[in-house]
N, C-alpha and C positions, 0 to 999 in steps of 0.2 A: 504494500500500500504506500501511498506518495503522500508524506508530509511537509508542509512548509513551516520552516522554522524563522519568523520573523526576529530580528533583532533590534531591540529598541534600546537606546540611552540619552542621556543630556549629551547634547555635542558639545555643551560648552567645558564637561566633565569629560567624555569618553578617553582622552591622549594626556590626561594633568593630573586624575587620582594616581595613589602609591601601586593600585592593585591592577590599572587600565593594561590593557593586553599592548604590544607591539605590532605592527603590518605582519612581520615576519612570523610572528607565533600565531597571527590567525592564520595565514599562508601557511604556516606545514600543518596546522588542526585542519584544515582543507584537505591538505593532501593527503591526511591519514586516514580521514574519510572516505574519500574519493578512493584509494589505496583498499577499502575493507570494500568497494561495489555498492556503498549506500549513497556515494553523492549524484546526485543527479544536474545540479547546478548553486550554482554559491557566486556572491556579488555581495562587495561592499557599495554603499550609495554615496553620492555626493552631498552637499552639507544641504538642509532643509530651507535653506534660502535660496537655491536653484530651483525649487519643485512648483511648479504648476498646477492646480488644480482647473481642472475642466469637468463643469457640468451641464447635462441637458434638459430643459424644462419646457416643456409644453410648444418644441420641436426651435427651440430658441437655445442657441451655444454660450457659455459664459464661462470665461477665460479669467481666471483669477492668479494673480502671481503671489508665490508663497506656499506653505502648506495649508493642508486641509481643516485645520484645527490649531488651534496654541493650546497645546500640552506641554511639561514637563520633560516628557522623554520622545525622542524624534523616531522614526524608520532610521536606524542605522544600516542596513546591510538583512539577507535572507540568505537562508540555506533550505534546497529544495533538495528533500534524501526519498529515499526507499529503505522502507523499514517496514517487518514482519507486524508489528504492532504498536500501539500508542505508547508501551512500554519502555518498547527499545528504541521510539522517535525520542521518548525525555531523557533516554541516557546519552542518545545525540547533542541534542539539545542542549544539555546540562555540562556538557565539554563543552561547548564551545567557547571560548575565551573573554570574548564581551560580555559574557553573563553574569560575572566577575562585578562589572560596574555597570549594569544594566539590566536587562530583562527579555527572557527569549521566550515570544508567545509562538506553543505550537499547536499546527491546526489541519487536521486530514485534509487532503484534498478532495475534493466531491467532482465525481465524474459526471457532464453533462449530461442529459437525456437528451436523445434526438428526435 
């Protein structure tokens, strides 16, 4: 089954606590992953004042610069694995290195109906 492990933190926190991960040590938790056949794809994001939000209302488009919300902790980055069950998605999950100074919500993926 295919879980998305989203990864949230303060950006203004994530590279400046004592405990915040390095590029390099999410880059080889990546590739241990990847290494074991659960990774399916993985991406850090850019900072939350490049994001875009676009929405559609009543067949009328609205372009809004920034994010979606003013929260506390931003979309830092996702990791999209395959994992036998929710179990083994939170021991993913729970490795990953951001989680440390942030928060990794995980969440099935739900397959389209046609």
């Amino acid at each position: 089954m295919k879980y998305l492990c989203l990864v949230y933190s303060d950006e203004q926190l994530l590279h400046s606590l004592p405990d915040s991960p390095a590029d390099t040590e999410c880059m080889a938790y990546a590739e241990a992953v990847q290494g074991s056949g659960r990774m399916l794809a993985a991406e850090a994001l850019a900072s939350v004042q490049s994001a875009t939000t676009v929405r559609m209302r009543a067949g009328k488009l609205s372009i809004t610069d920034g994010p979606f919300a003013e929260t506390k902790e931003q979309l830092a980055g996702f990791y999209l694995i395959e994992a036998r069950d929710l179990n083994e998605a939170l021991q993913v999950a729970g490795h990953i290195p951001a989680a440390r100074v942030g928060s990794v919500e995980v969440r099935p993926v739900r397959q389209l109906n046609p």
